[in-house]
C-alpha positions as CSV (number, residue, x, y, z in Angstrom):
1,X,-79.8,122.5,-166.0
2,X,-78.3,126.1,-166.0
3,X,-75.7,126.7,-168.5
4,X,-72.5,128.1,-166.9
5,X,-71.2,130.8,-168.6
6,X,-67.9,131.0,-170.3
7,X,-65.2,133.6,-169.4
8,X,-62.3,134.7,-171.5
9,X,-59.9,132.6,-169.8
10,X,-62.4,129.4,-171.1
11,X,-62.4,131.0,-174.1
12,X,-58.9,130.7,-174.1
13,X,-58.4,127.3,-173.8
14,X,-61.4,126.3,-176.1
15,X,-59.2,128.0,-179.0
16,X,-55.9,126.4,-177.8
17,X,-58.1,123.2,-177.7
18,X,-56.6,122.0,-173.8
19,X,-59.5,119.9,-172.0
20,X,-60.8,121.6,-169.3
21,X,-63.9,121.9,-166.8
22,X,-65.9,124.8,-165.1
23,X,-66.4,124.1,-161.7
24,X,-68.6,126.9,-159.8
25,X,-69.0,127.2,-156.3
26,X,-70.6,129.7,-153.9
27,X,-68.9,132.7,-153.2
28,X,-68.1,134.3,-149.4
29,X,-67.3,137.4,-149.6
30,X,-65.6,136.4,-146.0
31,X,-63.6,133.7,-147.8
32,X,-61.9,134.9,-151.1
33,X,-58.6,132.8,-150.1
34,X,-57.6,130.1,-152.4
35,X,-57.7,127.6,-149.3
36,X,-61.6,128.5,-148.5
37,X,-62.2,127.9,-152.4
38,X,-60.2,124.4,-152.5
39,X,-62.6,122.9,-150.0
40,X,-65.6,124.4,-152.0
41,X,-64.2,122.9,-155.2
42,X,-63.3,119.6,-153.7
43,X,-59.5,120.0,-154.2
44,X,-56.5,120.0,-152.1
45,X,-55.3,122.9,-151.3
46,X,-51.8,122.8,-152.9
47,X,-53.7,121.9,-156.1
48,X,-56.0,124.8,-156.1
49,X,-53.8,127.7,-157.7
50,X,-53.7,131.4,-157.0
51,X,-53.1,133.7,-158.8
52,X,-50.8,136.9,-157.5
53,X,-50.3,139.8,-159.4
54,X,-46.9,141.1,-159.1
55,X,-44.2,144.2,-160.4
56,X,-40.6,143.3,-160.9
57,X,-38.1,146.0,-160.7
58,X,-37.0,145.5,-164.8
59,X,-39.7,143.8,-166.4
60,X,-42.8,145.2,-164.8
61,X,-46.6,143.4,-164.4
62,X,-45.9,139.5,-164.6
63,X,-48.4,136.9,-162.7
64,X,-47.0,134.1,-160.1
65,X,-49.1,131.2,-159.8
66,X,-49.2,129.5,-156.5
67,X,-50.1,126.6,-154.6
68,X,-53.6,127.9,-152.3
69,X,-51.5,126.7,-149.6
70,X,-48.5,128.8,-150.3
71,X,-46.4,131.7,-149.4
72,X,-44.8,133.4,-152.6
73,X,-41.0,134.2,-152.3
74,X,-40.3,137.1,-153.8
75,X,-36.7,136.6,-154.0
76,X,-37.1,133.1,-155.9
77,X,-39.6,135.1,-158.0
78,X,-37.1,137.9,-158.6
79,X,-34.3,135.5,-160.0
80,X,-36.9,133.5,-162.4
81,X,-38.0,136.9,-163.6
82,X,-35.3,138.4,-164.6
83,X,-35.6,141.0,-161.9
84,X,-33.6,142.6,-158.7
85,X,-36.8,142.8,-156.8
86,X,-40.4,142.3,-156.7
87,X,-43.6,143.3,-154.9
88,X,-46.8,143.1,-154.6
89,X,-49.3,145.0,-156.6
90,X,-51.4,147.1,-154.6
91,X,-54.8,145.8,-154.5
92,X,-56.3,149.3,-156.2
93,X,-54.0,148.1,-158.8
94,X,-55.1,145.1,-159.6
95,X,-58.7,145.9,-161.8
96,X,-57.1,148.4,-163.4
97,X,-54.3,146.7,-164.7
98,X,-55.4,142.8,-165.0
99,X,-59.2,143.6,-165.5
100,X,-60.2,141.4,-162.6
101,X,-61.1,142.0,-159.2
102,X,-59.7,140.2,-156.1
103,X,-60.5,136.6,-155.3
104,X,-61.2,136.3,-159.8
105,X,-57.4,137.1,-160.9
106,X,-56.3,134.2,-163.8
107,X,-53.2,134.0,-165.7
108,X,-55.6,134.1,-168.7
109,X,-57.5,136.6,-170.4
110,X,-56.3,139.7,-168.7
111,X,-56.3,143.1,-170.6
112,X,-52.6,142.9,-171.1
113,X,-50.9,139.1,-171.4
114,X,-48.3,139.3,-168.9
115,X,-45.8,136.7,-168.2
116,X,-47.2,134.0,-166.3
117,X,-44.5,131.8,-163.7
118,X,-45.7,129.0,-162.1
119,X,-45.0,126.6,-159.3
120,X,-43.3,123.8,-160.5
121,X,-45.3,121.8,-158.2
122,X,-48.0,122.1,-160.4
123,X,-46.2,118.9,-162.4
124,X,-47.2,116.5,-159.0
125,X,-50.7,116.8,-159.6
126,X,-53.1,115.2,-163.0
127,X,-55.2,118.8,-163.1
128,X,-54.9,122.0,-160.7
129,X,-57.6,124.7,-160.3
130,X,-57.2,128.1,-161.1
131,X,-59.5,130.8,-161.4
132,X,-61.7,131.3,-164.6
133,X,-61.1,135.0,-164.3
134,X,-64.3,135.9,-161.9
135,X,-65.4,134.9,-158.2
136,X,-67.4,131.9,-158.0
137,X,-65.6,129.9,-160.4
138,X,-62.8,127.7,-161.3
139,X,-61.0,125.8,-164.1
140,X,-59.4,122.4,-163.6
141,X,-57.1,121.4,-166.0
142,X,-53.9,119.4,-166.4
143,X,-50.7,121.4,-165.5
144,X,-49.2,121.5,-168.7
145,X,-52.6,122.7,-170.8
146,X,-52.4,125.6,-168.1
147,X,-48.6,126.1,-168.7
148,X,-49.1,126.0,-172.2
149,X,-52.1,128.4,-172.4
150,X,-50.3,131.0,-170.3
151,X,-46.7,130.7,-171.9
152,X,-46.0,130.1,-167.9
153,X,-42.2,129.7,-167.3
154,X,-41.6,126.9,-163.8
155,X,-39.8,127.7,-161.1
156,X,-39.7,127.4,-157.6
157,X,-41.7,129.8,-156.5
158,X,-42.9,129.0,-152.8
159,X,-41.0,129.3,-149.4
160,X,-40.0,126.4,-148.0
């Protein structure tokens, strides 16, 4: 049996001791969307999280963690932050800040640990999937060892 091979954002949670699995799945270069992965993975879409990196007017870098099936508001985003405003990163941002590459962003183990906000409706679900910081793989976890790994603050974060 191949031995799957641990990321930082495993790593991570081995120290914090929150249970956790590796799931792998085949990557399509097609198909990076958190929707494509959920079917791979065997999860509902609105359980398998993405991760968006994001700037905010006042405090700069932060993550939003999202339902796969999501749009993010950046308004609602904007008030949980602290912020005015907040956009996207662009894309050629997004190694050089976070260390990963799209379709392997996690709210764990970047270069810098910014702060994490997540969907609230994370709480509906036993575990959610999010990525193990590289294409091809996935951790599922309950909601509140992610929360607690990432220092995530909940908020509303999707449009309705």
């Amino acid at each position: 049996m191949k031995k799957t091979k641990k990321t930082n954002a495993a790593r991570i949670l081995d120290e914090l001791g929150i249970p956790y699995r590796l799931q792998t799945y085949p990557v399509d270069e097609e198909h990076l969307d958190a929707i494509h992965v959920a079917h791979e993975v065997g999860m509902l879409p609105e359980q398998t999280f993405k991760t968006l990196c994001v700037r905010g007017d006042k405090t700069g870098v932060l993550f939003a963690v999202i339902p796969g099936n999501g749009e993010l508001d950046l308004k609602a985003l904007a008030r949980a932050s602290g912020n005015k405003r907040c956009e996207m990163v662009h894309l050629k941002e997004l190694l050089p800040l976070t260390g990963y590459i799209r379709g392997g962003c996690s709210p764990l183990g970047a270069k810098k640990e910014y702060p994490v906000y997540l969907d609230e409706t994370c709480q509906l679900f036993d575990e959610i999937a999010i990525s193990a910081g590289m294409r091809g793989m996935q951790i599922i976890a309950a909601p509140d060892g992610i929360a607690k790994a990432t220092k995530a603050v909940l908020a509303a974060l999707t449009m309705e």
